[in-house]
N, C-alpha and C positions, 0 to 999 in steps of 0.2 A: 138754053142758058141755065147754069146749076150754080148754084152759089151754097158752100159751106159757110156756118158760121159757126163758130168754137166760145163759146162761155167761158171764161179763162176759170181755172182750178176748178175745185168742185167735189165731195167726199171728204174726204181726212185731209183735204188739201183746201183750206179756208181760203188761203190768197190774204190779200191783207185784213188789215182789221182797224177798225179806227171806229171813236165815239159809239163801242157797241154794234157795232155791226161788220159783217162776213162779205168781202169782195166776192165771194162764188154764189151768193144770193144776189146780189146788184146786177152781178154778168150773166147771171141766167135769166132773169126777168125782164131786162132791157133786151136778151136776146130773143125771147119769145115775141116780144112786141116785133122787132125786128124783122122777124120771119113772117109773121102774121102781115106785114106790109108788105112787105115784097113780095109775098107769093099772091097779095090781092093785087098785083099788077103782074102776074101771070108770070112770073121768073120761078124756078123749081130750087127750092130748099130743102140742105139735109144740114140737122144740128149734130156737133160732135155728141152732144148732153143734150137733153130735155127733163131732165131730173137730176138732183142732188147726189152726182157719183163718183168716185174717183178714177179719172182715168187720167193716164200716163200721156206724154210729151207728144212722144212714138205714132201713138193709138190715133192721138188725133189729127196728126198727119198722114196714117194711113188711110182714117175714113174718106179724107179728100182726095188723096190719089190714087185711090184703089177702084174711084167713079168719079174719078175721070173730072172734077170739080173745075169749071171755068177760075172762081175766085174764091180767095178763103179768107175771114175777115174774121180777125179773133179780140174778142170785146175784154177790156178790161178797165180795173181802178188804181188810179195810182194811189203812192202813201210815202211819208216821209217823216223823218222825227221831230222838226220843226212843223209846227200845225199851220203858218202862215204859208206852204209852201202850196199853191193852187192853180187850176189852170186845165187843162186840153193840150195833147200830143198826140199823134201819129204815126206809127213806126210801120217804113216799108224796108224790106231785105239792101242790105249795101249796092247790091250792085242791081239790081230791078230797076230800071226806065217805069215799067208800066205799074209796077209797083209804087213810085214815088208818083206817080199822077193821082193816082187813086185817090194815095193819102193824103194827097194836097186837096182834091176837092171833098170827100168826108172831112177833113180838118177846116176848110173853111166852110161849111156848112153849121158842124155845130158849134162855132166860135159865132157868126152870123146869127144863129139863131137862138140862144143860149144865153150869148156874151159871156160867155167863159175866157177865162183869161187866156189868149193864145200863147201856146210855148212854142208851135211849129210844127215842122215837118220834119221826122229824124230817119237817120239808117241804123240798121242795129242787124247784128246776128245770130236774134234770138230762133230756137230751135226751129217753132213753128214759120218760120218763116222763110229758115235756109233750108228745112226738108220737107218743103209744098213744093209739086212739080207746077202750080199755077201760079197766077197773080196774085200774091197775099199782101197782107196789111194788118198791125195790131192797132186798134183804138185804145187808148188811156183817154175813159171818158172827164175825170177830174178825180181830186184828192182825196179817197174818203179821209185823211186823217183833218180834212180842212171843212170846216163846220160849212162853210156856204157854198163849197164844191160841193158837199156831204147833202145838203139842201135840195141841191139842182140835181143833182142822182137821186135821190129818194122821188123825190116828188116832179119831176118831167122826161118820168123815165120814155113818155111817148113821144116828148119832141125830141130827145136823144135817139130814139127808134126812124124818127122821122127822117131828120137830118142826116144819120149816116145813112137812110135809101135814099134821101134828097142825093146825096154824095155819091153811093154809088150809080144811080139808074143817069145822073148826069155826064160820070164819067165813061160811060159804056152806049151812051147818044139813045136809052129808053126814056121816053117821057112818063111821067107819074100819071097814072089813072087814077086812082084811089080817092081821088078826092074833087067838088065838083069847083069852079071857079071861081064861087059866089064865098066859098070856104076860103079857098087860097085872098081872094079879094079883101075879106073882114083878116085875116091871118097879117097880112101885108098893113092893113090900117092900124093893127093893132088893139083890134076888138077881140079878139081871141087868140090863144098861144098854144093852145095843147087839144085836139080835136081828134085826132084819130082815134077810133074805134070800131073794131069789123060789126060789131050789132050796132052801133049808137048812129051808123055812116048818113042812114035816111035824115034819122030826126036832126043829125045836123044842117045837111042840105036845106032841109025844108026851114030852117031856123034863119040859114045865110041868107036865102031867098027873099026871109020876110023884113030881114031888118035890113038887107039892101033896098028893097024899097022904100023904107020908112025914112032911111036916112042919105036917098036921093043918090046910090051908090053906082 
């Protein structure tokens, strides 16, 4: 299983911008987390970027079909001139069956997990999606131009990391390893929301452990 994932813009190419900050810094660092999760449930990842560069349209559809990439999931922020305008979308290619699956379960994962305002599931013809020869999909994680989209990017950029592997390893019938039951269990209660981390993974476990018994879980 190889999964590309593309940082949307990046280099002289900022991507939007809103309240002070650079779409190609949000989509690079939620996509690190990203990779960082899914390949600790043993799935093989290649990033279009792993650093602040600019690369072309083109390039980053070559990277995926030049190897041959099962799926290619390209992270982005939306923006818009009105600042109330907020939310989560999904774009699979027009005419993609397995493409629109995808996006529907990544889309309702970080809406679930989030509460982000759900916009849906869209088709669209944008480049990277009509010249991947595999199952692609763009995330528009929320608004940077919208202060509490803008909030939920900045600061849970793990459980947006989460949620779209939640979404992908669901749609593709791999079960999530990375994390131990007793995590998911206090996660679901509502004792904690944003846990993943490849050093911090013991001390959490060991944390879930102790306050499920305390509080008879």
């Amino acid at each position: 299983m190889l999964i590309v994932i593309d940082p949307g813009h990046g280099g002289l190419d900022s991507g939007a911008v809103g309240n002070g900050y650079f779409e190609k810094d949000i989509n690079l660092s939620v996509s690190l987390k990203l990779r960082d999760i899914l390949e600790a449930n043993n799935v093989d990842i290649i990033l279009t970027r792993d650093k602040d560069i600019t690369l072309g349209l083109s390039e980053r559809c070559d990277i995926a079909n030049k190897n041959k990439a099962d799926y290619f999931i390209s992270i982005h922020c939306n923006s818009f001139k009105d600042s109330s305008a907020k939310g989560t979308e999904t774009y699979s290619y027009t005419v993609s069956t397995s493409g629109g699956k995808l996006a529907k379960s990544i889309q309702q994962a970080i809406v679930t997990n989030l509460n982000t305002v759900d916009r849906g599931v869209k088709t669209a013809n944008f480049y990277v999606l009509h010249h991947t020869n595999m199952t692609a999909v763009l995330v528009e994680l929320g608004f940077i131009t919208n202060k509490e989209d803008l909030d939920l990017i900045l600061n849970k950029q793990n459980l947006f990391a989460i949620s779209i592997s939640n979404g992908i390893l669901n749609n593709i019938g791999l079960k999530q390893i990375n994390k131990s039951d007793s995590i998911e269990k206090l996660h679901q209660m509502g004792f904690i929301s944003d846990y993943y981390g490849p050093e911090s993974y013991v001390k959490w476990k060991d944390i879930a452990d102790a306050l499920l018994k305390i509080i008879g879980g």
